[in-house]
C-alpha positions in Angstrom: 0.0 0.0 0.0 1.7 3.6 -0.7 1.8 5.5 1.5 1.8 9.8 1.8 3.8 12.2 4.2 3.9 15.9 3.9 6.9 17.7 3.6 8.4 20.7 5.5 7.2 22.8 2.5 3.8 21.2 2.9 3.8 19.3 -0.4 2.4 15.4 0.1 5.4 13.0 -1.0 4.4 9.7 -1.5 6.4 6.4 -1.0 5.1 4.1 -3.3 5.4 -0.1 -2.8 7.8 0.1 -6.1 10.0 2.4 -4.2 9.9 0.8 -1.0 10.6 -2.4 -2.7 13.8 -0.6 -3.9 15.0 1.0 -0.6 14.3 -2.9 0.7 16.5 -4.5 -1.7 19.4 -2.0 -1.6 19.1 -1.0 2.1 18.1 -4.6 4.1 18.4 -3.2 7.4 15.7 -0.8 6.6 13.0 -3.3 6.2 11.2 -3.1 9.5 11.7 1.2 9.1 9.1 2.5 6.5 7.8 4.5 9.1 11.0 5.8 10.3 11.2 7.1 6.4 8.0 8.9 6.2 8.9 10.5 10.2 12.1 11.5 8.0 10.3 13.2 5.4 7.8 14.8 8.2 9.6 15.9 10.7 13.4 16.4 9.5 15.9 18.4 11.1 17.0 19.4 7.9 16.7 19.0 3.9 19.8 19.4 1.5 19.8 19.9 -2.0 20.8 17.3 -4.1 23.3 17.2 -7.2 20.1 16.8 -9.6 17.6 19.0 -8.4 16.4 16.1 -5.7 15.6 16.7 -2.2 17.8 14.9 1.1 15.5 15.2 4.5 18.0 14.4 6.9 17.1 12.9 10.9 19.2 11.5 13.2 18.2 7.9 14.4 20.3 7.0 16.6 23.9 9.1 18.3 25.6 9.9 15.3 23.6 7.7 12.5 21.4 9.4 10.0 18.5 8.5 8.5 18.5 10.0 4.7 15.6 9.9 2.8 15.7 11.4 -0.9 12.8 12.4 -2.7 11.6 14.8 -5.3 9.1 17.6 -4.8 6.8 19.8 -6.9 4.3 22.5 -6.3 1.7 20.3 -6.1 3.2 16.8 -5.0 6.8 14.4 -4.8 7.7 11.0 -4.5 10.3 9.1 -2.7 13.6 7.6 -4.7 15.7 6.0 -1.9 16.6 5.9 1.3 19.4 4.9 3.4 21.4 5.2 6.9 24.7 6.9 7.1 27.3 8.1 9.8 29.2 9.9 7.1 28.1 13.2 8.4 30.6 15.6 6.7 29.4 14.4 2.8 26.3 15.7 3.7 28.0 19.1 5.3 28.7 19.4 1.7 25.5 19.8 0.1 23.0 23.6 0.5 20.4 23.7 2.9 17.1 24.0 1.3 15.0 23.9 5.3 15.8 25.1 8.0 16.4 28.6 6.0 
């Protein structure tokens, strides 16, 4: 079932069971977390621009582990691409803030 979480700029981004099939399949030890992605996508503590016009909500998890979730918005709606955990904190130091402004 997809599923719908809106975004800091108030746009619905959905996560669709093709998508969540993906993160699955590329990210195992995300399986039990597809509510810890749309609680990413709701309630970040901040969103990065990505290298292709993508969005990165970024929340912390756990001391020093990251949840990243990276999606794409519109005026009107997004969609989820991926999603993954990372400690690599300074890549994404790298990248412009888009929220908090």
């Amino acid at each position: 079932m997809d599923d719908t979480a809106v975004s800091v700029h108030r746009i619905p981004i959905r996560l669709t069971d093709e998508r969540w099939d993906h993160i699955v399949e590329r990210h195992p030890e995300l399986s039990q977390s597809r509510a810890e992605v749309l609680k990413t996508l709701r309630e970040p503590i901040r969103v990065l621009e990505g290298a292709d016009g993508e969005l990165l909500a970024i929340r912390e998890v756990s001391q020093g582990k990251m949840m990243v979730v990276v999606y794409h918005e519109s005026e009107t709606d997004g969609f989820v691409l991926t999603a993954f955990l990372t400690r690599r904190l300074k890549s994404l130091e790298r990248r412009a803030q888009r929220w908090p402004q």
